[in-house]
PyMOL Python script that loads the backbone (N, CA, C, O; Angstrom):
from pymol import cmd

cmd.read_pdbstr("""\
ATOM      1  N   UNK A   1     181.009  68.630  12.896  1.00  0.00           N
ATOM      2  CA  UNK A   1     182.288  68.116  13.354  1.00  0.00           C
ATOM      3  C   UNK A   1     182.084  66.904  14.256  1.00  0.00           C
ATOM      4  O   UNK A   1     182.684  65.832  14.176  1.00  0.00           O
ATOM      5  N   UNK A   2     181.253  67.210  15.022  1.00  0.00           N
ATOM      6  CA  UNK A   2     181.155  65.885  15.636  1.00  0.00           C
ATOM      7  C   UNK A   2     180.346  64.759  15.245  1.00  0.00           C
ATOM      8  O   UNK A   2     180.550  63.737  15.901  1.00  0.00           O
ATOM      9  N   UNK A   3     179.236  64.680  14.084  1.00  0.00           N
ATOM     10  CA  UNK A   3     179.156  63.744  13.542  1.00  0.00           C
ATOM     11  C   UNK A   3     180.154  63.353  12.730  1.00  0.00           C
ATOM     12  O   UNK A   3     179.758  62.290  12.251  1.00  0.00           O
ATOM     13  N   UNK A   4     181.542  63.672  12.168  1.00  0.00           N
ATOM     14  CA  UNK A   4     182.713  63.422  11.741  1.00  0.00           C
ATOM     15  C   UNK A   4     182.993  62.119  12.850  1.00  0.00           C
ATOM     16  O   UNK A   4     182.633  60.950  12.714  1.00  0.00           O
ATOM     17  N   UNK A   5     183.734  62.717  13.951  1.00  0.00           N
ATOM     18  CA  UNK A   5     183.996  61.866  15.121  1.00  0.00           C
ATOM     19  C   UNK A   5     183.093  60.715  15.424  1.00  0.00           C
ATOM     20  O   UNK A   5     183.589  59.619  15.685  1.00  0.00           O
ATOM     21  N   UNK A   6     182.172  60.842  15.413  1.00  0.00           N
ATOM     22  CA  UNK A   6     181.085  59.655  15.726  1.00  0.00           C
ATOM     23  C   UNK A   6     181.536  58.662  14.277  1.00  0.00           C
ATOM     24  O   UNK A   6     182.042  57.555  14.465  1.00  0.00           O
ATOM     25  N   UNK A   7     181.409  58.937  13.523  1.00  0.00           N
ATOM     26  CA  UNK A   7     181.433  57.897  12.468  1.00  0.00           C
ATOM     27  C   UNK A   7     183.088  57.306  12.868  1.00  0.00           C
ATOM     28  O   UNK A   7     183.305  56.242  13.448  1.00  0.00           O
ATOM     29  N   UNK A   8     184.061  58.206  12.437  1.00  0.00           N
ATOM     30  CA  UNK A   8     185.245  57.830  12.836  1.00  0.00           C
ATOM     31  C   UNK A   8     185.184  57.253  14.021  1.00  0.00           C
ATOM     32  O   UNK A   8     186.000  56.363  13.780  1.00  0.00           O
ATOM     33  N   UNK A   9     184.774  57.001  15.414  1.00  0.00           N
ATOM     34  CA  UNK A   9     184.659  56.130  16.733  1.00  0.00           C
ATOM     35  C   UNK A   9     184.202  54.686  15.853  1.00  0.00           C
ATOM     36  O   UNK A   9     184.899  53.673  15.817  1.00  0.00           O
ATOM     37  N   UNK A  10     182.801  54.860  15.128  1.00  0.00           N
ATOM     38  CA  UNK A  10     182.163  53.684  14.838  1.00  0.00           C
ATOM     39  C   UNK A  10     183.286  53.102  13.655  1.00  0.00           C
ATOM     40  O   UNK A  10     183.389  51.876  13.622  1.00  0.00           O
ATOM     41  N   UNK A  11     183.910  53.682  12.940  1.00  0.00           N
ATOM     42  CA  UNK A  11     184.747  52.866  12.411  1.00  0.00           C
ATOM     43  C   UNK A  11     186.218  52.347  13.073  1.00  0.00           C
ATOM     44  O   UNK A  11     186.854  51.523  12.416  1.00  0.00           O
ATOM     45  N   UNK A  12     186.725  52.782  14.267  1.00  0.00           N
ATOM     46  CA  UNK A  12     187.783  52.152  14.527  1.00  0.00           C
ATOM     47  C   UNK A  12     186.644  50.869  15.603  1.00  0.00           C
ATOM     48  O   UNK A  12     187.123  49.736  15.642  1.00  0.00           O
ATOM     49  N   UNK A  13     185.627  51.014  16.183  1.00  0.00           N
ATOM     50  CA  UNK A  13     185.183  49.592  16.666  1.00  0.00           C
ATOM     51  C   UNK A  13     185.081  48.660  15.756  1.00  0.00           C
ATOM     52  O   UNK A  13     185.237  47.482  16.076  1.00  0.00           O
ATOM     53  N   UNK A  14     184.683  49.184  13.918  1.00  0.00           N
ATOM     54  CA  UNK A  14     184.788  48.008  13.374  1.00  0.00           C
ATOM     55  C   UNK A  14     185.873  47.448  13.133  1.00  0.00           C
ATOM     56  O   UNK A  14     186.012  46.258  12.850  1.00  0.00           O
ATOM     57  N   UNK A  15     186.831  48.371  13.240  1.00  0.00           N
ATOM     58  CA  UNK A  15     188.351  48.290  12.682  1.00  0.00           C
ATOM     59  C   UNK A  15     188.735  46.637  13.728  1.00  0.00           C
ATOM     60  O   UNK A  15     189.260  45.577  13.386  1.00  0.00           O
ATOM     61  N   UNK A  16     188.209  47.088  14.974  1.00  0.00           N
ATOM     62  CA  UNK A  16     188.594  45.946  16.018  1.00  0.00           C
ATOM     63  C   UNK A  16     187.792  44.849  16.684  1.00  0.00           C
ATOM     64  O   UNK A  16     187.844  44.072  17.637  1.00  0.00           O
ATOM     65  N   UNK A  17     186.723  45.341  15.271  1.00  0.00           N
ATOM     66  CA  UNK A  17     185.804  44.057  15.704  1.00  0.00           C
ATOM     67  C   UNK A  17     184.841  43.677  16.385  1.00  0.00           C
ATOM     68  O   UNK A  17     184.405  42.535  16.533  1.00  0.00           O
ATOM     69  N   UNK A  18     184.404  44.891  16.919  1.00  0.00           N
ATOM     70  CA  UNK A  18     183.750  45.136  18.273  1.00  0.00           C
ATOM     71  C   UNK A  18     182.508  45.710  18.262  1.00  0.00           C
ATOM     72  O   UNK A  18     182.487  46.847  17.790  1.00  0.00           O
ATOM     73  N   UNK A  19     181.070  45.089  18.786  1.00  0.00           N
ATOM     74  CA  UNK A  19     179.954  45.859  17.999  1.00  0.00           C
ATOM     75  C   UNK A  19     179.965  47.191  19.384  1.00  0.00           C
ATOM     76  O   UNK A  19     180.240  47.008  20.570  1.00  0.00           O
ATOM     77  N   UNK A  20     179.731  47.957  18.982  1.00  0.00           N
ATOM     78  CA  UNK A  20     179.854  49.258  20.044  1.00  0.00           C
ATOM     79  C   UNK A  20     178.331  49.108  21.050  1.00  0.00           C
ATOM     80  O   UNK A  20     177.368  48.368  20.851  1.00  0.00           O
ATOM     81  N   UNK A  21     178.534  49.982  22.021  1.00  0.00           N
ATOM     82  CA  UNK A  21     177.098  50.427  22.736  1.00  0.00           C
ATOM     83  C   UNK A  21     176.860  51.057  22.408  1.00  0.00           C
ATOM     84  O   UNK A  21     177.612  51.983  22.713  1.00  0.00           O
ATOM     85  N   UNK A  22     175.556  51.553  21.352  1.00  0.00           N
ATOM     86  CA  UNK A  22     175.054  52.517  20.871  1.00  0.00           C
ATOM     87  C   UNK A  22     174.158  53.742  21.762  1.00  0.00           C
ATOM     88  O   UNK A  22     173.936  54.908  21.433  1.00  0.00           O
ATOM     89  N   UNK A  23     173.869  53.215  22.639  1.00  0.00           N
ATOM     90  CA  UNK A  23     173.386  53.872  24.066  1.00  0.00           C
ATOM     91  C   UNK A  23     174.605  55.175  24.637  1.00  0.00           C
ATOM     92  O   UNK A  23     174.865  56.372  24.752  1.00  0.00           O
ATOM     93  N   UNK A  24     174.978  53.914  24.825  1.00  0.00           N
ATOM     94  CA  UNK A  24     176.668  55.051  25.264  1.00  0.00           C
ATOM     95  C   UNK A  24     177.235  55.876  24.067  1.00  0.00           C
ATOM     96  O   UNK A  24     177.310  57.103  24.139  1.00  0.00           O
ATOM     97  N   UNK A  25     177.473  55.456  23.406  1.00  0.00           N
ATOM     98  CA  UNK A  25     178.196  56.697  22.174  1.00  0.00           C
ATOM     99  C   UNK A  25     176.476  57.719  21.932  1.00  0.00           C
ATOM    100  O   UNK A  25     176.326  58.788  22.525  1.00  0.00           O
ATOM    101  N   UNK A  26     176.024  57.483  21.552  1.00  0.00           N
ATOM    102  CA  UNK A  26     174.776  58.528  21.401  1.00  0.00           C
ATOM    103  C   UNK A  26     174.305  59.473  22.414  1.00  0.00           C
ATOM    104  O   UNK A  26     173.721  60.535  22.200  1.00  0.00           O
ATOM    105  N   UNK A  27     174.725  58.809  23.880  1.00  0.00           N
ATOM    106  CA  UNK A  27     174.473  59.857  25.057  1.00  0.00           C
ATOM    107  C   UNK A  27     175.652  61.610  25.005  1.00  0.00           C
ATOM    108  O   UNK A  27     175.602  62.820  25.225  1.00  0.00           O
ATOM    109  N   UNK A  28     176.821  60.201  24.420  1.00  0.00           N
ATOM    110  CA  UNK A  28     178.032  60.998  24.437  1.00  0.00           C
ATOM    111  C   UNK A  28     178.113  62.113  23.510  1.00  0.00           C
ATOM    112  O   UNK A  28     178.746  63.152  23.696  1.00  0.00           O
ATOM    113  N   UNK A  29     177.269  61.743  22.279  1.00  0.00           N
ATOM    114  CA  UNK A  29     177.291  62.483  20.881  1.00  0.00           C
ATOM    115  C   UNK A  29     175.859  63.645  20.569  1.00  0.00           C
ATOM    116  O   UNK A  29     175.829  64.602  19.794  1.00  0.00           O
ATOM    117  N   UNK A  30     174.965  63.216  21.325  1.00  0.00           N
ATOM    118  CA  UNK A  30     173.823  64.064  21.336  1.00  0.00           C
ATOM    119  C   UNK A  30     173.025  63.651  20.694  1.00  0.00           C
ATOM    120  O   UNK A  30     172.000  64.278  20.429  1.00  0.00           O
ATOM    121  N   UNK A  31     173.374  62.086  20.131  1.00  0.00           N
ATOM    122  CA  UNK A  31     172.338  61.497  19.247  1.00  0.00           C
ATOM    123  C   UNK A  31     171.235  60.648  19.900  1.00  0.00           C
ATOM    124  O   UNK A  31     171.125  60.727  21.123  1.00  0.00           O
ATOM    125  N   UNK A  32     170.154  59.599  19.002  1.00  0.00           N
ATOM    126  CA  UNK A  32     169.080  59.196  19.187  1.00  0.00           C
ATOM    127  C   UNK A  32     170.350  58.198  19.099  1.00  0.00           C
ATOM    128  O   UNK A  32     171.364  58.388  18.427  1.00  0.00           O
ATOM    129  N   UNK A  33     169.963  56.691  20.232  1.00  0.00           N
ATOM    130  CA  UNK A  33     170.531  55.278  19.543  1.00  0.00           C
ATOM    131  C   UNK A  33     170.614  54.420  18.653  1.00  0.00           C
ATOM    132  O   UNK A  33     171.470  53.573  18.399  1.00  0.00           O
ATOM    133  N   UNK A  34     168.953  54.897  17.847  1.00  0.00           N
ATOM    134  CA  UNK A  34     168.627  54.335  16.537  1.00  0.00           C
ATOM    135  C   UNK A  34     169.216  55.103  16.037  1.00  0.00           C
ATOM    136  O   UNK A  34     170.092  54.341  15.628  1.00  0.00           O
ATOM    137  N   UNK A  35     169.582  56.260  15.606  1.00  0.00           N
ATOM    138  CA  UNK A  35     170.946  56.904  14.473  1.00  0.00           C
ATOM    139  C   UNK A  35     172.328  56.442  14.459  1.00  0.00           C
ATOM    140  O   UNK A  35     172.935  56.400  13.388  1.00  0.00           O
ATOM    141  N   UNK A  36     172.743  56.179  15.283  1.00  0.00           N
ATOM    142  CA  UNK A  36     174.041  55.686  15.898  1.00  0.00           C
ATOM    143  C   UNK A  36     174.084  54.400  15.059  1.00  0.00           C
ATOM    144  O   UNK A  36     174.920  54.094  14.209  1.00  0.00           O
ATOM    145  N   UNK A  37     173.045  53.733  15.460  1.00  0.00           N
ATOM    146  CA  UNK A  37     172.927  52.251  14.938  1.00  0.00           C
ATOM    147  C   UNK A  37     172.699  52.320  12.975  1.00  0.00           C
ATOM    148  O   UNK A  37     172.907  51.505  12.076  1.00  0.00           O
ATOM    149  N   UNK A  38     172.302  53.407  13.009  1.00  0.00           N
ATOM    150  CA  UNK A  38     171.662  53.465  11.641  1.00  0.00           C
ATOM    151  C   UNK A  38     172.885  53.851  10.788  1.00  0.00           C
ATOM    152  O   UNK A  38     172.944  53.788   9.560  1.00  0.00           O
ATOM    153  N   UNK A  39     173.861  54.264  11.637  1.00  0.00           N
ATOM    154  CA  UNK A  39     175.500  54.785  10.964  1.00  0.00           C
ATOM    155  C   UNK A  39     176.091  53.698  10.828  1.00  0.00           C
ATOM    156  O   UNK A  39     176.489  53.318   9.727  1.00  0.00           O
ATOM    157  N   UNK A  40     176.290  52.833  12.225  1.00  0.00           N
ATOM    158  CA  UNK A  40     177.058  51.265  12.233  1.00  0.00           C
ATOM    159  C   UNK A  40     176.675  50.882  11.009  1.00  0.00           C
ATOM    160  O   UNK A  40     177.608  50.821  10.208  1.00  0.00           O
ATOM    161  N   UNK A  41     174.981  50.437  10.346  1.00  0.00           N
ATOM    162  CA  UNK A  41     174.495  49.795   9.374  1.00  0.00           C
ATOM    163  C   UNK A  41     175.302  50.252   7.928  1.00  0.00           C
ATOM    164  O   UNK A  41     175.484  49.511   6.963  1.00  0.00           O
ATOM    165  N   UNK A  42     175.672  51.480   8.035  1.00  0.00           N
ATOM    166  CA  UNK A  42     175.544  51.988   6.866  1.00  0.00           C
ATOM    167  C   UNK A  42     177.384  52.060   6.287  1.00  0.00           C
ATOM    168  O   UNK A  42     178.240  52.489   5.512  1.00  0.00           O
ATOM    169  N   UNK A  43     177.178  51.617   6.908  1.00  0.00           N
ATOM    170  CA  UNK A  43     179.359  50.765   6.803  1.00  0.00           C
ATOM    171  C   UNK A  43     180.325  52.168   6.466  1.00  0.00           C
ATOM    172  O   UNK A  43     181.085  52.256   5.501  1.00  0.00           O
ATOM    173  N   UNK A  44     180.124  53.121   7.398  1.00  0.00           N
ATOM    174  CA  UNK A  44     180.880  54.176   7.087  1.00  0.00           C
ATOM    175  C   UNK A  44     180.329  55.406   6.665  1.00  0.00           C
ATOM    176  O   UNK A  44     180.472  55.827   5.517  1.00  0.00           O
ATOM    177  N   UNK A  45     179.732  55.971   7.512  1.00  0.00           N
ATOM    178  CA  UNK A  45     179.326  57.419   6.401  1.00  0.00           C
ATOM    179  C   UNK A  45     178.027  57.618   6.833  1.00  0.00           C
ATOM    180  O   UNK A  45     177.745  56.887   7.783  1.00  0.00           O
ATOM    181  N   UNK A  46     176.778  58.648   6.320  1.00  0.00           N
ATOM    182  CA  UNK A  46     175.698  58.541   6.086  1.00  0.00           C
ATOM    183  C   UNK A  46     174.743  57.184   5.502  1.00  0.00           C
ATOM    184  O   UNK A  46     174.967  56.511   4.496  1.00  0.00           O
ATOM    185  N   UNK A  47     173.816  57.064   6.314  1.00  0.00           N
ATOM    186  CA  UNK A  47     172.885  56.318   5.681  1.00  0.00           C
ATOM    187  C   UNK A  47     172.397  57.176   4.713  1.00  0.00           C
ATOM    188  O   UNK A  47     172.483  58.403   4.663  1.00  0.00           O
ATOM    189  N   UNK A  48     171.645  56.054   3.610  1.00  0.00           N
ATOM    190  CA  UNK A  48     170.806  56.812   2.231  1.00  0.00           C
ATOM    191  C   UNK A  48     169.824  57.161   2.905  1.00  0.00           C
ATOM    192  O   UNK A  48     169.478  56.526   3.901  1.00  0.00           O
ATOM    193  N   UNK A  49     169.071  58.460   2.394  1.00  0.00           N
ATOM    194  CA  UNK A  49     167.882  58.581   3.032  1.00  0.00           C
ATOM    195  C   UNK A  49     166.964  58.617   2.055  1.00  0.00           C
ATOM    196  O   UNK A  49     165.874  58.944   2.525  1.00  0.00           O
ATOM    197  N   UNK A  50     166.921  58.372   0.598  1.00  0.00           N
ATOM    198  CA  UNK A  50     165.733  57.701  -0.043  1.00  0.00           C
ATOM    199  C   UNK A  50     165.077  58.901  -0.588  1.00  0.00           C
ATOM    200  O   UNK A  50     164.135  58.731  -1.362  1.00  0.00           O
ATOM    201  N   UNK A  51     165.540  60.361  -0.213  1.00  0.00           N
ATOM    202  CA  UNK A  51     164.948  61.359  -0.551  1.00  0.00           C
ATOM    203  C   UNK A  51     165.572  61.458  -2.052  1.00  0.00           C
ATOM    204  O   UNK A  51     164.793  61.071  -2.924  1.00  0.00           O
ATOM    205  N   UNK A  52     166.493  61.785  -2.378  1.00  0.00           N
ATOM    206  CA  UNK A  52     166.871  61.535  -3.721  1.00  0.00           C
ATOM    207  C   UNK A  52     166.328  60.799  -4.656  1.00  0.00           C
ATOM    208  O   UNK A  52     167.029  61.081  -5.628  1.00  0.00           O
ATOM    209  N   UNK A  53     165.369  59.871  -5.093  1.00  0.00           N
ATOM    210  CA  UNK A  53     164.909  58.917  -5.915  1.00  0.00           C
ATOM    211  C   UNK A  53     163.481  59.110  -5.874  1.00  0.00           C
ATOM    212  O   UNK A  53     162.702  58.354  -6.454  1.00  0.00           O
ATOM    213  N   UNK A  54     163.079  60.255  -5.102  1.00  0.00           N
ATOM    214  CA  UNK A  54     161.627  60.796  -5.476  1.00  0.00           C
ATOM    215  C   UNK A  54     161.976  61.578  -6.628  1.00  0.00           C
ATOM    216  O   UNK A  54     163.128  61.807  -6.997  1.00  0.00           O
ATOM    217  N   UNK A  55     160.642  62.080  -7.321  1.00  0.00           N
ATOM    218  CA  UNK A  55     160.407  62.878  -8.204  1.00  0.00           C
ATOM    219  C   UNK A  55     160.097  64.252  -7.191  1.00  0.00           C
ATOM    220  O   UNK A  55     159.283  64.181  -6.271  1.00  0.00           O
ATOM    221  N   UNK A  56     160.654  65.154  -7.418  1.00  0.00           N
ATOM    222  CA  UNK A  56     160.119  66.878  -6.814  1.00  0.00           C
ATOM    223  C   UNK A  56     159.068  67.392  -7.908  1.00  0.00           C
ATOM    224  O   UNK A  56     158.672  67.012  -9.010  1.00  0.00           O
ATOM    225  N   UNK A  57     158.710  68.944  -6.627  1.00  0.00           N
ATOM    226  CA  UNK A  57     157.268  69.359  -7.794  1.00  0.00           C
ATOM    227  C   UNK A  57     157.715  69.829  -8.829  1.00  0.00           C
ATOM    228  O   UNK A  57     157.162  70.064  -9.904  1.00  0.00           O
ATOM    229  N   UNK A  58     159.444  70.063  -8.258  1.00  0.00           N
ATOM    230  CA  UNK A  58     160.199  71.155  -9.818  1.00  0.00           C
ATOM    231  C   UNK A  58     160.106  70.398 -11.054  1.00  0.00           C
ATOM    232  O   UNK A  58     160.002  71.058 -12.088  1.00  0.00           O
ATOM    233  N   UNK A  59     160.122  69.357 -11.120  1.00  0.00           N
ATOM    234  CA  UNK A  59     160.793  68.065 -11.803  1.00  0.00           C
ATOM    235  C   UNK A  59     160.479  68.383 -13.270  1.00  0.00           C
ATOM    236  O   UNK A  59     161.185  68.135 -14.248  1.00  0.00           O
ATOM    237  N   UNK A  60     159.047  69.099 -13.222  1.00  0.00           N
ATOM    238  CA  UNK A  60     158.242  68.750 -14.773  1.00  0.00           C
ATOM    239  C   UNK A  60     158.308  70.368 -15.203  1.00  0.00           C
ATOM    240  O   UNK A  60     157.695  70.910 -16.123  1.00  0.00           O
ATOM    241  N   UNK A  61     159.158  70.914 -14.335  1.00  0.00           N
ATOM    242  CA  UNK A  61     159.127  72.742 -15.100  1.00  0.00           C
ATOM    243  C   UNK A  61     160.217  72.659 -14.919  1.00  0.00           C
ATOM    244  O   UNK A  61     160.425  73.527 -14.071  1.00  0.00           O
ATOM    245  N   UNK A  62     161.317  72.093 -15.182  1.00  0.00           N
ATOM    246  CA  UNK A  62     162.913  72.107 -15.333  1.00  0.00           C
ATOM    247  C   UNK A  62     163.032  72.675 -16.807  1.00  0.00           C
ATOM    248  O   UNK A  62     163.471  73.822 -16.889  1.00  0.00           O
ATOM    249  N   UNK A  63     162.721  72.065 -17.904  1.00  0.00           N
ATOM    250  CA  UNK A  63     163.056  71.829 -19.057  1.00  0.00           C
ATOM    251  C   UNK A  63     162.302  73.002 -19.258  1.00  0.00           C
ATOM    252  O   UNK A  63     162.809  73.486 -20.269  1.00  0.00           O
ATOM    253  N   UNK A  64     161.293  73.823 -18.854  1.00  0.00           N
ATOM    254  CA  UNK A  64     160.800  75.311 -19.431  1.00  0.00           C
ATOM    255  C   UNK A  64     162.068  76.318 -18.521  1.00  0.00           C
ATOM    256  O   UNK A  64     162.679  77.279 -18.987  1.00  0.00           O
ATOM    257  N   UNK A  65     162.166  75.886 -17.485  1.00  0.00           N
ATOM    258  CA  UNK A  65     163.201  77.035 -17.285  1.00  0.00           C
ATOM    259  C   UNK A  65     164.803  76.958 -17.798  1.00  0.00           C
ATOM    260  O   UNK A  65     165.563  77.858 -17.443  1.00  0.00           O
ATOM    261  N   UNK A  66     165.196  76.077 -18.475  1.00  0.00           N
ATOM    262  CA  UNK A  66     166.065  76.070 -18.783  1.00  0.00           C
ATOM    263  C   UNK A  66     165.650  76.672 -19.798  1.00  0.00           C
ATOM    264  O   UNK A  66     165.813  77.877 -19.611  1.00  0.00           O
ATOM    265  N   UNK A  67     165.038  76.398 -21.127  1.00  0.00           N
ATOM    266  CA  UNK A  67     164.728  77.064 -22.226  1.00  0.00           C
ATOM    267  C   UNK A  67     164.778  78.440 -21.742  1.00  0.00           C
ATOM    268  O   UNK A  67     165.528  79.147 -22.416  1.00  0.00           O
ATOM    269  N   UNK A  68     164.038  79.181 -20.503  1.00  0.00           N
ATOM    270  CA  UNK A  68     164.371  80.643 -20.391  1.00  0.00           C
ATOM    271  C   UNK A  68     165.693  81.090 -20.066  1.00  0.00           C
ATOM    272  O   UNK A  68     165.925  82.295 -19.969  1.00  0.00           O
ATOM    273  N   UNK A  69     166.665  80.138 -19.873  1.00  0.00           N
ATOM    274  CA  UNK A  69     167.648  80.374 -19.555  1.00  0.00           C
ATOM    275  C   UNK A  69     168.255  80.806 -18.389  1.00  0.00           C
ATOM    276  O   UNK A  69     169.337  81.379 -18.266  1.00  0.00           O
ATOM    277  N   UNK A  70     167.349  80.433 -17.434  1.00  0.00           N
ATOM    278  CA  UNK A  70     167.480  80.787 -15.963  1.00  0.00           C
ATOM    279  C   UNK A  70     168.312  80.190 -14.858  1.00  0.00           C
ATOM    280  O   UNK A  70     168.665  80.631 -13.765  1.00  0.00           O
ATOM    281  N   UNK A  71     168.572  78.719 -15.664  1.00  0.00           N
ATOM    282  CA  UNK A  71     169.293  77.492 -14.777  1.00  0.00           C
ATOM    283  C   UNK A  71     170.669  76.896 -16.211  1.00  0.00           C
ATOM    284  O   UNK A  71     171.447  75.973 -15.973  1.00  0.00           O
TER     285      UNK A  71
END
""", "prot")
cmd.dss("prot")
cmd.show_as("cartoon", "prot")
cmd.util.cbc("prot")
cmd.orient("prot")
């Protein structure tokens, strides 16, 4: 919930134009300042975190467990 609010704060500063103190909202929020900042960057929302576009170890025994019918 309150990373909800944090993003919503960082978007009404953009709303008005205003680059925020990331110091100050992160003290306020329980965050690191580089996250804060890493939200501003990410124009609304979560940053990507790059984990998605690896390959997993499942990756290459998908297609046998489906054949068993498990997934």
């Amino acid at each position: 919930m309150a990373e909800r609010n944090l993003i919503g704060e960082l978007d009404m500063y953009r709303e008005a134009g205003i680059k925020p103190n990331f110091s100050d909202i992160a003290k306020r929020y329980g965050k690191d300042r580089h996250t804060v900042a890493s939200y501003w960057r990410a124009e609304g929302g979560r940053p990507h975190d790059g984990r998605g576009d690896r390959a997993g170890s499942f990756d290459a025994h998908i297609e046998e467990v489906a054949a068993d019918g498990l997934i």
